[in-house]
C-alpha positions in Angstrom: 3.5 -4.5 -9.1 2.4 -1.4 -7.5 -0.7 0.8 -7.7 -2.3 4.1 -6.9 -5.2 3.7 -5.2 -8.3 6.1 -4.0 -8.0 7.6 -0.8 -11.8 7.8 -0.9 -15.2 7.6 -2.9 -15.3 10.1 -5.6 -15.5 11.3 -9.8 -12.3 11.4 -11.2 -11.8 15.1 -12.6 -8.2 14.9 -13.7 -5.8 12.2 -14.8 -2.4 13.7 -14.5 -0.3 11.1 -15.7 0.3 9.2 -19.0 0.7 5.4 -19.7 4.7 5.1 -19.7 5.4 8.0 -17.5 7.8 8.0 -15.2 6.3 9.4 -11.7 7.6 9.9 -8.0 6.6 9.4 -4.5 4.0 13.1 -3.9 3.2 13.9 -7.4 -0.4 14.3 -8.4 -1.6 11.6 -10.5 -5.1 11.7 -10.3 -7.6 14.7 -9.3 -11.1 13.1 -7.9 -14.1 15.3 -7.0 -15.7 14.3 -3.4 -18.5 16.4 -1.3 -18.0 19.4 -3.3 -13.9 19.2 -2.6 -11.4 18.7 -5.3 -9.1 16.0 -3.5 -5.4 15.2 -5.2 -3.9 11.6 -5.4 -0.8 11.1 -4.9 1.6 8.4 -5.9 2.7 6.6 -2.4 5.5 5.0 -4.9 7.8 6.2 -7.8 7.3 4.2 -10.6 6.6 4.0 -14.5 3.1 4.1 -15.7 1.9 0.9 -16.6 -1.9 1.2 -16.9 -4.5 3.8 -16.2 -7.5 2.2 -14.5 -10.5 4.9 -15.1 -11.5 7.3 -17.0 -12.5 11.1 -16.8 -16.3 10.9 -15.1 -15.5 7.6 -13.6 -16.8 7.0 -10.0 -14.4 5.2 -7.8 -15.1 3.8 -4.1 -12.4 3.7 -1.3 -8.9 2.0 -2.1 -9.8 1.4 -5.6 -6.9 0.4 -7.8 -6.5 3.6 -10.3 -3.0 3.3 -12.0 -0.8 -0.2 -12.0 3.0 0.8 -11.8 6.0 -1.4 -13.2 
């Protein structure tokens, strides 16, 4: 199973994907607010969305898991 995971400490702004969406390697998934900086997270994988890990608001720390893939 793969996941999307944080590139760094942040608040998710944006989730820009959708439980059973199919995604590729380089699209945006998740938008995440760090240090004033809107920072994009990309899929490293293609893959259909399985699960969506946080929430709009949610803080997130370095590598963590934000969407499982199938």
């Amino acid at each position: 199973m793969a996941q999307v995971k944080s590139t760094m400490a942040g608040v998710v702004l944006a989730i820009n994907a959708q439980p059973g969406e199919r995604i590729e390697v380089g699209q945006d998934v998740i938008l995440l607010e760090s240090m004033k900086m809107e920072i994009p997270i990309q899929a490293e994988v293609a893959g259909t969305v399985k699960e969506i890990k946080v929430q709009v608001g949610d803080f997130v720390e370095d590598g963590a898991a934000l969407i499982e893939l199938e």
